[in-house]
PDB file of N, CA, C, O and CB in Angstrom:
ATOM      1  N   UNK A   1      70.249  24.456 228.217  1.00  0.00           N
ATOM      2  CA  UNK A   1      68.971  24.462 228.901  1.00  0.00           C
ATOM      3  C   UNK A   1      68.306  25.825 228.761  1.00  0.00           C
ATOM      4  O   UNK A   1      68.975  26.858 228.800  1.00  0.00           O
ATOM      5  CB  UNK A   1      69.149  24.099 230.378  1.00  0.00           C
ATOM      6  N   UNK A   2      66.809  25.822 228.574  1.00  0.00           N
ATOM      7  CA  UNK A   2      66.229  27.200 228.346  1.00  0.00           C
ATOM      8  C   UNK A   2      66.252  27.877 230.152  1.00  0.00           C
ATOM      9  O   UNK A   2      66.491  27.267 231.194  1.00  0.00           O
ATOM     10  CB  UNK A   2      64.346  27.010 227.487  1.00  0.00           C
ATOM     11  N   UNK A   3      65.958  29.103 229.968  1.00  0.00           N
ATOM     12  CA  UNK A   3      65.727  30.109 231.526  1.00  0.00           C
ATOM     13  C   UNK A   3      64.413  29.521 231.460  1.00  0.00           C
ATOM     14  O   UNK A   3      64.189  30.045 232.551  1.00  0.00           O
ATOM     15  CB  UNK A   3      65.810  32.201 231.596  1.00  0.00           C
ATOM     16  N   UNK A   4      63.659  29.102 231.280  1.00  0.00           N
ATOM     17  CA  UNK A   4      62.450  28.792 231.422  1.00  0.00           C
ATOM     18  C   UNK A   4      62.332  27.760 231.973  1.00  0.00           C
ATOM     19  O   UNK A   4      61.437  27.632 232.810  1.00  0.00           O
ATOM     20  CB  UNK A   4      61.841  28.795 230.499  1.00  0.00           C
ATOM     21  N   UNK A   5      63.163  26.754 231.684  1.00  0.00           N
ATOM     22  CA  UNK A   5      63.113  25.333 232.606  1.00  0.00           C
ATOM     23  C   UNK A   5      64.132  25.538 233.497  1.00  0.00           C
ATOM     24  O   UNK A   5      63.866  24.876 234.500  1.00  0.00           O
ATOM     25  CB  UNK A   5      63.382  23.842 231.810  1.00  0.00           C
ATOM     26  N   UNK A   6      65.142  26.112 233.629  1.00  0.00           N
ATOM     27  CA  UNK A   6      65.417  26.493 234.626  1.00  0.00           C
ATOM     28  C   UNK A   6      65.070  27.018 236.414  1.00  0.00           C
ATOM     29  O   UNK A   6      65.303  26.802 237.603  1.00  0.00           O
ATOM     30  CB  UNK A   6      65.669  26.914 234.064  1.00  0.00           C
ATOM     31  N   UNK A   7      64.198  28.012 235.221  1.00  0.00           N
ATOM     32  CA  UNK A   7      63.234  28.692 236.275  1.00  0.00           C
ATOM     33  C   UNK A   7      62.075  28.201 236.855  1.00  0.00           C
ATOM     34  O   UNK A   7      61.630  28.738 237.870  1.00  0.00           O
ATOM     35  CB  UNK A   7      62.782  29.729 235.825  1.00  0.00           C
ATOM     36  N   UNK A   8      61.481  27.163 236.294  1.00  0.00           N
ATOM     37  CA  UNK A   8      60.732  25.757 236.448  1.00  0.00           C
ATOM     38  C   UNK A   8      61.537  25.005 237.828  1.00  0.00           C
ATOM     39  O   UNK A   8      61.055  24.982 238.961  1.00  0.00           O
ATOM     40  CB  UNK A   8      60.935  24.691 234.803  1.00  0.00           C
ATOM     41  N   UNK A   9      62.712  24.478 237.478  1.00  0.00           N
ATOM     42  CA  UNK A   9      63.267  23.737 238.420  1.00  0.00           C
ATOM     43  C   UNK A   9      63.827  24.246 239.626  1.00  0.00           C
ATOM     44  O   UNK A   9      64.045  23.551 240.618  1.00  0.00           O
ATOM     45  CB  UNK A   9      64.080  23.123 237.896  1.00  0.00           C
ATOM     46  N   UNK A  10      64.053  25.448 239.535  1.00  0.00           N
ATOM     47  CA  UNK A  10      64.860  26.078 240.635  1.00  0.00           C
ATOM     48  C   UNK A  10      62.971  26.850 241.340  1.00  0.00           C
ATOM     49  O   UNK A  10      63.232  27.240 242.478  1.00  0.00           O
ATOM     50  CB  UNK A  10      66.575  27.560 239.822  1.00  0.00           C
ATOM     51  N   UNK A  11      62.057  27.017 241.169  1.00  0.00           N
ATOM     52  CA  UNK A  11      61.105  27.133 241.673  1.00  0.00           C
ATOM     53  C   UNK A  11      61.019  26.227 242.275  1.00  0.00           C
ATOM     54  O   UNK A  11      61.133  26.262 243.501  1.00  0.00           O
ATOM     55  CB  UNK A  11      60.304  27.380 241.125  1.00  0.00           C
ATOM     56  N   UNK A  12      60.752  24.936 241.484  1.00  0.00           N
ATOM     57  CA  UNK A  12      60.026  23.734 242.355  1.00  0.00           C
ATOM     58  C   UNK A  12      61.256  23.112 243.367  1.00  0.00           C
ATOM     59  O   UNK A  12      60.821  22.567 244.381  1.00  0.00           O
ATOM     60  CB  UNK A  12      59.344  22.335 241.178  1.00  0.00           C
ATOM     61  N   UNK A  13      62.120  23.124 243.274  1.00  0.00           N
ATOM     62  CA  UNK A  13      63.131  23.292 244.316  1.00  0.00           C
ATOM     63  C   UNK A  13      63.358  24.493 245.921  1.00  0.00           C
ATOM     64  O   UNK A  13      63.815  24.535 247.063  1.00  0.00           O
ATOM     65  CB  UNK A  13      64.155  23.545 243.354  1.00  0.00           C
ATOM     66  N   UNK A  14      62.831  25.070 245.153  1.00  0.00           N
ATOM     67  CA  UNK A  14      62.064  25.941 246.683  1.00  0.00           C
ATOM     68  C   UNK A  14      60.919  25.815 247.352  1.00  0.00           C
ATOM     69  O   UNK A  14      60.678  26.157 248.510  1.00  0.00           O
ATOM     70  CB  UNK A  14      61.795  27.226 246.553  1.00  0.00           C
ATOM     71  N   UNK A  15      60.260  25.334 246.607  1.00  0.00           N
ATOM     72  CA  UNK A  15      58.900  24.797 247.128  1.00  0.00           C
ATOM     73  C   UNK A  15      59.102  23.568 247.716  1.00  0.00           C
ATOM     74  O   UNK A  15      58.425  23.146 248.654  1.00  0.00           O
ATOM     75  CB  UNK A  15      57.829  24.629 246.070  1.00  0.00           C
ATOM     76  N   UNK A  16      60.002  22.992 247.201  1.00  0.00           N
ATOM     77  CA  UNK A  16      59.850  21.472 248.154  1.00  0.00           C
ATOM     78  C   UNK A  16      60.833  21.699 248.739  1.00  0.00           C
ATOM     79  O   UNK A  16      61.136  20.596 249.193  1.00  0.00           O
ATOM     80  CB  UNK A  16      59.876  19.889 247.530  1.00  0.00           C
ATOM     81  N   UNK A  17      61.569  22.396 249.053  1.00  0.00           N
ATOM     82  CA  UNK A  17      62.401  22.951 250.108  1.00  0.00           C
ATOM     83  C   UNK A  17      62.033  23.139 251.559  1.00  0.00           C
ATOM     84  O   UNK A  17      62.444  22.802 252.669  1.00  0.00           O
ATOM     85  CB  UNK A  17      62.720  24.094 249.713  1.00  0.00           C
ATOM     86  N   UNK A  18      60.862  23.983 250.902  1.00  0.00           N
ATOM     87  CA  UNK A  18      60.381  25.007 251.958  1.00  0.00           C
ATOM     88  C   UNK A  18      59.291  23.906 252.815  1.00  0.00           C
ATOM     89  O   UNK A  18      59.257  23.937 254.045  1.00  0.00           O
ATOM     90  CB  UNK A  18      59.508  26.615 251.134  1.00  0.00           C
ATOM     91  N   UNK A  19      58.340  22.859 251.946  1.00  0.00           N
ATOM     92  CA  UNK A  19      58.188  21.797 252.674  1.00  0.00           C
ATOM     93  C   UNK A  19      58.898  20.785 253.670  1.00  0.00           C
ATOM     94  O   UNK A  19      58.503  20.546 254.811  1.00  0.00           O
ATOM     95  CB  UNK A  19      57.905  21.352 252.019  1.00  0.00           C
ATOM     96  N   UNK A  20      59.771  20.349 253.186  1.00  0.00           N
ATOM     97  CA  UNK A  20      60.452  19.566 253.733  1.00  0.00           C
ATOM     98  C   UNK A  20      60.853  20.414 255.154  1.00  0.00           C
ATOM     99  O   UNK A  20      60.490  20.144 256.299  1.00  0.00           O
ATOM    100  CB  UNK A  20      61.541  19.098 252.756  1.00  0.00           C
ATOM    101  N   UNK A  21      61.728  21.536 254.694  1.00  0.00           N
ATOM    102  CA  UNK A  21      62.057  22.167 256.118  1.00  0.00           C
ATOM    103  C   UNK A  21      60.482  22.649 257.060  1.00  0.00           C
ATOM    104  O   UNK A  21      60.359  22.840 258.270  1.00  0.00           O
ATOM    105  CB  UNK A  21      63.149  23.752 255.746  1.00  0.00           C
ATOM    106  N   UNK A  22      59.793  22.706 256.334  1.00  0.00           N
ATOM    107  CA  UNK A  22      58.681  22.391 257.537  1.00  0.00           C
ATOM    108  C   UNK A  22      58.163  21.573 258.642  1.00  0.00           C
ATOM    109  O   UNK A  22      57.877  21.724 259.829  1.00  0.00           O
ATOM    110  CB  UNK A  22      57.958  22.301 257.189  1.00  0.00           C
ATOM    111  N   UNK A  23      58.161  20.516 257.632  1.00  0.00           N
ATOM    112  CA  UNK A  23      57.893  19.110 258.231  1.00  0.00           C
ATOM    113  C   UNK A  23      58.885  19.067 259.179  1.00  0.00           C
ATOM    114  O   UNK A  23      58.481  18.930 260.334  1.00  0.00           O
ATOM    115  CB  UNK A  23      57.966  17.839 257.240  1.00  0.00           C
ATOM    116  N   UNK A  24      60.039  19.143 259.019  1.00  0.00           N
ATOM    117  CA  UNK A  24      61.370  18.396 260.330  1.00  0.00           C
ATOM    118  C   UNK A  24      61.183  19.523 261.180  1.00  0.00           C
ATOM    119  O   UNK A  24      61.307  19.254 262.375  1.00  0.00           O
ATOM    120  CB  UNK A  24      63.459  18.164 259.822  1.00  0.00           C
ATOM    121  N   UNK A  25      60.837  21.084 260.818  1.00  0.00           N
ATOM    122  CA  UNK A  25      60.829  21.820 262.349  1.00  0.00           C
ATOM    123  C   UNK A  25      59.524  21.711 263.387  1.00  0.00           C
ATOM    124  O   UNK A  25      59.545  21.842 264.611  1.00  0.00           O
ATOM    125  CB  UNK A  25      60.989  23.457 262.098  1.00  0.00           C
ATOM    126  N   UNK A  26      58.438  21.446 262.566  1.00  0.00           N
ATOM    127  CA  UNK A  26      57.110  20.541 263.064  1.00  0.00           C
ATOM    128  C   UNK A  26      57.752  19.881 263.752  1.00  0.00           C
ATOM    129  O   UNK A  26      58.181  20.324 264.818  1.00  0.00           O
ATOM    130  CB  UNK A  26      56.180  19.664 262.125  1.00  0.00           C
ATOM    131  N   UNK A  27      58.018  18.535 263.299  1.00  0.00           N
ATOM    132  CA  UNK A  27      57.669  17.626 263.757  1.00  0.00           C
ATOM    133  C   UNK A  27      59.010  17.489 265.069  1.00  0.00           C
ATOM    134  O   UNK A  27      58.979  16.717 266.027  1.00  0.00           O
ATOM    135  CB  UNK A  27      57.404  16.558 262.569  1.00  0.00           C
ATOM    136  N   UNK A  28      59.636  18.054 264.878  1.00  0.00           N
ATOM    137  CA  UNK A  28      60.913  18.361 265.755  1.00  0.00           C
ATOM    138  C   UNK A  28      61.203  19.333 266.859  1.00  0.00           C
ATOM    139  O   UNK A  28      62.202  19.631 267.513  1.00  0.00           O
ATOM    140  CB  UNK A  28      61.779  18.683 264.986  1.00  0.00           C
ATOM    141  N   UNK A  29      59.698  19.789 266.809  1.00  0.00           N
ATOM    142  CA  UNK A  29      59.530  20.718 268.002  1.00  0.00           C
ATOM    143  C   UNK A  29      59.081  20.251 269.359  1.00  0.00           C
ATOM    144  O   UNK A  29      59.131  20.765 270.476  1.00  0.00           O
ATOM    145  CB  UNK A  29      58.617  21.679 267.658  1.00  0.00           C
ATOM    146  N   UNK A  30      58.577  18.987 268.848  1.00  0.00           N
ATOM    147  CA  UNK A  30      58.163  18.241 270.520  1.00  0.00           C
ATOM    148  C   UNK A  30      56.937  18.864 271.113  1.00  0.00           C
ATOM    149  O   UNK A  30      55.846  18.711 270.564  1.00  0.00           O
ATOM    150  CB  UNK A  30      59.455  18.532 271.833  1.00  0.00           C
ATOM    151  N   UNK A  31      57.090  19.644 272.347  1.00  0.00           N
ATOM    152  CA  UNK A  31      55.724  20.325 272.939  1.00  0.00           C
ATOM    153  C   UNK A  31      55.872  21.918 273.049  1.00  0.00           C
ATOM    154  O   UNK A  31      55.253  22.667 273.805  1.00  0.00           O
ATOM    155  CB  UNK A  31      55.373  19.712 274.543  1.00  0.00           C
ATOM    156  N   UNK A  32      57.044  22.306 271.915  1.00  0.00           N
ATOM    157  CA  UNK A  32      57.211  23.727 271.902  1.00  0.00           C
ATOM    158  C   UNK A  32      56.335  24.119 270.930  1.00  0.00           C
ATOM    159  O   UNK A  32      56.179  23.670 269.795  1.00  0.00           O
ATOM    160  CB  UNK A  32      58.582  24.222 271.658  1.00  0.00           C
ATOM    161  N   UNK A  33      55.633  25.250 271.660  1.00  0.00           N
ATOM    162  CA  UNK A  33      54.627  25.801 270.318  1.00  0.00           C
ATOM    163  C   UNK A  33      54.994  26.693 269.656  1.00  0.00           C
ATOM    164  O   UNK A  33      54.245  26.781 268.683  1.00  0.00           O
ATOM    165  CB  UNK A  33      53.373  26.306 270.556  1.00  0.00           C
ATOM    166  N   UNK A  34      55.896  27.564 269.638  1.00  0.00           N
ATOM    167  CA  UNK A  34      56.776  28.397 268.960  1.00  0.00           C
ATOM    168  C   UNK A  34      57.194  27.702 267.454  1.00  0.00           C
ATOM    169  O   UNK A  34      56.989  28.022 266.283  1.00  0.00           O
ATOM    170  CB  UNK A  34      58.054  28.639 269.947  1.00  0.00           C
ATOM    171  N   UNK A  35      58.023  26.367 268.259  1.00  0.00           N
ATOM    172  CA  UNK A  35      58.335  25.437 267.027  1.00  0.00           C
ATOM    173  C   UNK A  35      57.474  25.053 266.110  1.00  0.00           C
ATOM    174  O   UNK A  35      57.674  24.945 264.901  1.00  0.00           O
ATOM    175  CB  UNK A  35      58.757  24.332 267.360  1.00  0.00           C
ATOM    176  N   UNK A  36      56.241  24.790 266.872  1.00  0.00           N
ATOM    177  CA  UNK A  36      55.517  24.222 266.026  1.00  0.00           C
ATOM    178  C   UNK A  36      55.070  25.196 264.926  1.00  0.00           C
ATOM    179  O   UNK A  36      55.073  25.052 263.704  1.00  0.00           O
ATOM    180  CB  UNK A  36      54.503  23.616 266.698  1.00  0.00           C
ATOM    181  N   UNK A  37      54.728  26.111 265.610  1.00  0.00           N
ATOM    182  CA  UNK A  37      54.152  27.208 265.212  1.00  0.00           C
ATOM    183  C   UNK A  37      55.198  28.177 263.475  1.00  0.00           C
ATOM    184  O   UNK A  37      54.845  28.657 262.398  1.00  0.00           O
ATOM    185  CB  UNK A  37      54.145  28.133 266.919  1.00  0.00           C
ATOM    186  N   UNK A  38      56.509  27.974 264.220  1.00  0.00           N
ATOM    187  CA  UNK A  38      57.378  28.066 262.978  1.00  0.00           C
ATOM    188  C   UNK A  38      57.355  27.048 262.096  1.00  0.00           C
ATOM    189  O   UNK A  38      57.794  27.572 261.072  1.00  0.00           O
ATOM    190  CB  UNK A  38      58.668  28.206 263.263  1.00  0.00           C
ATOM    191  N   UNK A  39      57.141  26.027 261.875  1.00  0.00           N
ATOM    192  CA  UNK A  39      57.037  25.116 260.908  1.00  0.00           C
ATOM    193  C   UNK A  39      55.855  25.407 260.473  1.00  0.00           C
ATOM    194  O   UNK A  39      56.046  25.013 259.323  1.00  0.00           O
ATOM    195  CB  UNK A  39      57.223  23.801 261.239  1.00  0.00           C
ATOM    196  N   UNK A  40      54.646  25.828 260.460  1.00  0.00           N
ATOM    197  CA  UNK A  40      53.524  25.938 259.839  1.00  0.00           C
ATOM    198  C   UNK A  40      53.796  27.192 259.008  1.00  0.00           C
ATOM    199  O   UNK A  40      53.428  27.254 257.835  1.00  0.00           O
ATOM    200  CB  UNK A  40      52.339  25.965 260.773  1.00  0.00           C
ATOM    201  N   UNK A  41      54.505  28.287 259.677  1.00  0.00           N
ATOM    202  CA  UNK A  41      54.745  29.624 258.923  1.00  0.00           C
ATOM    203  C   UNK A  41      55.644  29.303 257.837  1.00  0.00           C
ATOM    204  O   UNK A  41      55.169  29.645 256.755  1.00  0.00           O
ATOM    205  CB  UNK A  41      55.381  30.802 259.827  1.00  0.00           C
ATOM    206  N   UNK A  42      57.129  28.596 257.738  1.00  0.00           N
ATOM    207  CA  UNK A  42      57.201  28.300 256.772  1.00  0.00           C
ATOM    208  C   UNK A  42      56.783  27.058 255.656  1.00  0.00           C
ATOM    209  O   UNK A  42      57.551  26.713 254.758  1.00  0.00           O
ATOM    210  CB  UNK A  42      57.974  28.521 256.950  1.00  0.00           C
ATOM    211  N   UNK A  43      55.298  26.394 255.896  1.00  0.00           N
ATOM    212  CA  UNK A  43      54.832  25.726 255.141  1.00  0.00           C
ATOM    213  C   UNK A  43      54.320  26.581 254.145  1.00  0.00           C
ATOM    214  O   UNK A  43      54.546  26.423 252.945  1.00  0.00           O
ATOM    215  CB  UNK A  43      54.079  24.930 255.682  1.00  0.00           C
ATOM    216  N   UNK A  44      53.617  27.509 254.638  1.00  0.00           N
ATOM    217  CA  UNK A  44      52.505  28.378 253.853  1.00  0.00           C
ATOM    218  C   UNK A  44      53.751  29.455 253.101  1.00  0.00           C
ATOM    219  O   UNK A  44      53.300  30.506 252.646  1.00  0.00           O
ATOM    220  CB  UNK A  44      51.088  29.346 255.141  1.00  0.00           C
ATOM    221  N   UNK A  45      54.658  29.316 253.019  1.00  0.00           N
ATOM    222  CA  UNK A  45      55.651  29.806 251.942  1.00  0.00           C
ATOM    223  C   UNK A  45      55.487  28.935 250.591  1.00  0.00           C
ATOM    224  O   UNK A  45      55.589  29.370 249.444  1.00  0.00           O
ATOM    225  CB  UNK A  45      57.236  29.669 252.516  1.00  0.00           C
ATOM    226  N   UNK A  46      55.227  27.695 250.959  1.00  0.00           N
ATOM    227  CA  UNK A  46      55.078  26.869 249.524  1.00  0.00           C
ATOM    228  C   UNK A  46      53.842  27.217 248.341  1.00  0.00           C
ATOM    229  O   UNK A  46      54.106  27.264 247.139  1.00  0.00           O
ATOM    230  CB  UNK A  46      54.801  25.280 249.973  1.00  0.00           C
ATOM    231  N   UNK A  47      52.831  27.387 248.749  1.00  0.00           N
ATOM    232  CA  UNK A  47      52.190  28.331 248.232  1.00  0.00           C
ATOM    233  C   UNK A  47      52.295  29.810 247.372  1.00  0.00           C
ATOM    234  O   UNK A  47      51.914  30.149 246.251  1.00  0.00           O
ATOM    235  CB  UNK A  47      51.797  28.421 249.013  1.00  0.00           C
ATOM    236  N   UNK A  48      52.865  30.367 248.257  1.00  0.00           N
ATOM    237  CA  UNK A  48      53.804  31.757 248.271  1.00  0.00           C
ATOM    238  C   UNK A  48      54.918  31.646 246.109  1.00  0.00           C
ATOM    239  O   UNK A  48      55.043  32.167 245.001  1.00  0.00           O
ATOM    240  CB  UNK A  48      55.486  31.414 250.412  1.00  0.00           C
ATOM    241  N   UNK A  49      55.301  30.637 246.946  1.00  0.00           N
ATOM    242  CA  UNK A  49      56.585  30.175 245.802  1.00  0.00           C
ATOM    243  C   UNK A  49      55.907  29.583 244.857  1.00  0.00           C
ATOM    244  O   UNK A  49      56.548  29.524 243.808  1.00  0.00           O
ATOM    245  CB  UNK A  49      57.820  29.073 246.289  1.00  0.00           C
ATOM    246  N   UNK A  50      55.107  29.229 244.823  1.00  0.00           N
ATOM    247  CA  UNK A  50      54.461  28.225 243.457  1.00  0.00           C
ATOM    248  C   UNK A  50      53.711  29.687 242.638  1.00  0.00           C
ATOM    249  O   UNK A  50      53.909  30.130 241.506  1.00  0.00           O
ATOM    250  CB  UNK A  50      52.857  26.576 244.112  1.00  0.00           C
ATOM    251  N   UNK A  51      52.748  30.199 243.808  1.00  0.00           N
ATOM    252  CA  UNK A  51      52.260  31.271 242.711  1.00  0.00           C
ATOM    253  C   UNK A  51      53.181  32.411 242.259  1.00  0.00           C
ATOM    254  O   UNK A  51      52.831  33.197 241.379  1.00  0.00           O
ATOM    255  CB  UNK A  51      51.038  31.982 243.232  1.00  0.00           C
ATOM    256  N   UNK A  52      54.156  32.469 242.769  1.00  0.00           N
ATOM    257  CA  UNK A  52      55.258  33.294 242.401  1.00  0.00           C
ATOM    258  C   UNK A  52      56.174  33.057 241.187  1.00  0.00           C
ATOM    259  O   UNK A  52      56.822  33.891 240.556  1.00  0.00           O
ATOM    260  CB  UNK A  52      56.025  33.307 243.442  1.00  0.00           C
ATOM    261  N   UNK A  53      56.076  31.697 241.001  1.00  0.00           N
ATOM    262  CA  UNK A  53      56.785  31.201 239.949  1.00  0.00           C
ATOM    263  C   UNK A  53      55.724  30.438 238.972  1.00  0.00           C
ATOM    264  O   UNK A  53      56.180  29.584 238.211  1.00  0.00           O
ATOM    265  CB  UNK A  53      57.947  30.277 240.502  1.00  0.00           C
ATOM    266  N   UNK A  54      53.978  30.784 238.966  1.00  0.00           N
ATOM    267  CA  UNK A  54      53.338  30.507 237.740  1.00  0.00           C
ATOM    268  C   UNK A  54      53.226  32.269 237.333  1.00  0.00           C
ATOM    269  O   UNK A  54      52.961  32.602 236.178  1.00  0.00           O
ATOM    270  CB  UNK A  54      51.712  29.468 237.939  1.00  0.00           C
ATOM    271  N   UNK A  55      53.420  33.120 238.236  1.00  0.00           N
ATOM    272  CA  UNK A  55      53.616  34.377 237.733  1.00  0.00           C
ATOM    273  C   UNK A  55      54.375  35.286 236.943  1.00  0.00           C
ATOM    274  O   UNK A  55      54.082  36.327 236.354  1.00  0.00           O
ATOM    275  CB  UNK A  55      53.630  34.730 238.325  1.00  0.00           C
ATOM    276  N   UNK A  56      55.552  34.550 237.096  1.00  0.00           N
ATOM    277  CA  UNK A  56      57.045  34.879 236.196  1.00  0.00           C
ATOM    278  C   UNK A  56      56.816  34.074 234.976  1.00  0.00           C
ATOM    279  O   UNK A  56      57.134  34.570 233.895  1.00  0.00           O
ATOM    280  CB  UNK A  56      58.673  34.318 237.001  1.00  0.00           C
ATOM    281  N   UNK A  57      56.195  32.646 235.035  1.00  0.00           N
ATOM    282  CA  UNK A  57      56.438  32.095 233.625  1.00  0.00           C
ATOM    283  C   UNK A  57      54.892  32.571 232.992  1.00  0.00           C
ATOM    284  O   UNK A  57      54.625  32.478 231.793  1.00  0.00           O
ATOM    285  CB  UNK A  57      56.817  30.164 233.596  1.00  0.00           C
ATOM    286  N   UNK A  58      54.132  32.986 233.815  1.00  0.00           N
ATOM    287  CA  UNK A  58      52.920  33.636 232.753  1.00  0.00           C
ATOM    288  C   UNK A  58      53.025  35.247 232.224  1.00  0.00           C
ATOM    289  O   UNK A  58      52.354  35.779 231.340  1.00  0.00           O
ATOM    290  CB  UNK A  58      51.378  33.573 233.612  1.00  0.00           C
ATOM    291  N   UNK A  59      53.875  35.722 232.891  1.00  0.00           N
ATOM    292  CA  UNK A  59      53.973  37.347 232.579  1.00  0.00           C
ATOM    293  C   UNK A  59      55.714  36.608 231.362  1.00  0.00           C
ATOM    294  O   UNK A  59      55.707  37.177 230.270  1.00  0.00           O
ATOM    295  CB  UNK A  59      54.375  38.917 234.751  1.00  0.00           C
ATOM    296  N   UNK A  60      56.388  36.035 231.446  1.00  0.00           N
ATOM    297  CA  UNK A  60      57.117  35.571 230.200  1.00  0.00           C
ATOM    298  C   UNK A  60      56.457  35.081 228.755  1.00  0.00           C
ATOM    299  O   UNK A  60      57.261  35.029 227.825  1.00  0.00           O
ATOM    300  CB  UNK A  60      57.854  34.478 230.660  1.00  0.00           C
ATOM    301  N   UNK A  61      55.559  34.844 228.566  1.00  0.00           N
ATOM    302  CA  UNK A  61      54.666  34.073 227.977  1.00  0.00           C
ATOM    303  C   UNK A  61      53.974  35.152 226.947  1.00  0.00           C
ATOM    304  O   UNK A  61      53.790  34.949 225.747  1.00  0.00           O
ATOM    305  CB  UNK A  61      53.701  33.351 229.071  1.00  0.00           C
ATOM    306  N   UNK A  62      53.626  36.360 227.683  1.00  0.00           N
ATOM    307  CA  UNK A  62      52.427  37.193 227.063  1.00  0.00           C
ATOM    308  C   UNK A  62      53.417  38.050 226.449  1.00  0.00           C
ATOM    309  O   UNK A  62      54.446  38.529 226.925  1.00  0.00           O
ATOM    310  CB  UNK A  62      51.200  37.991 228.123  1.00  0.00           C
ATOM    311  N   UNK A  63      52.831  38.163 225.130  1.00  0.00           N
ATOM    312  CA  UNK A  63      53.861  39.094 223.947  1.00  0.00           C
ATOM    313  C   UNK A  63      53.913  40.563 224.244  1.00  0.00           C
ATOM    314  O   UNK A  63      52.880  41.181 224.503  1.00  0.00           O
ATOM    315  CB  UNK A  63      53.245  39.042 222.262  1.00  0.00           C
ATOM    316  N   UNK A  64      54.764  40.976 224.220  1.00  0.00           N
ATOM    317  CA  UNK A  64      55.172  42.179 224.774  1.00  0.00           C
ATOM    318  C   UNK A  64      54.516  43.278 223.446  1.00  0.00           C
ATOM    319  O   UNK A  64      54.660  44.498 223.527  1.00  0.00           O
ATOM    320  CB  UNK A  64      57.046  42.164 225.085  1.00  0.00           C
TER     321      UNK A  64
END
C-alpha cells in the first residue's frame, strides 16, 4: 500500500471518528450543557482533520 493512501485512510478515519464521538456525547448529554456543549467542540475537529490532511497530501504533491 502507498503512504499516501494510507494517509488518506487513516485521515478519514479520524474524521469520522471525531464525528461519530460527537454525535453520542450530544446526544447523550440529556439537559447538561457542558455535554452538549462538548460534543459540538469536538465536532468542529472534523473540519480541523480534513483540512489537515488535504494539507499533507498537497504539500506531498508539489515538487520539491
Amino acid at each position: 500500500m502507498k503512504p499516501e493512501n494510507i494517509l488518506k485512510g487513516t485521515l478519514l478515519f479520524a474524521a469520522f471518528a471525531s464525528f461519530l464521538l460527537s454525535v453520542i456525547i450530544y446526544f447523550n448529554a440529556g439537559d447538561d450543557t457542558n455535554g452538549r456543549l462538548n460534543g459540538i467542540f469536538i465536532g468542529v475537529w472534523v473540519p480541523s482533520i480534513l483540512a489537515l490532511g488535504t494539507f499533507l497530501l498537497a504539500h506531498r504533491r508539489t515538487p520539491q
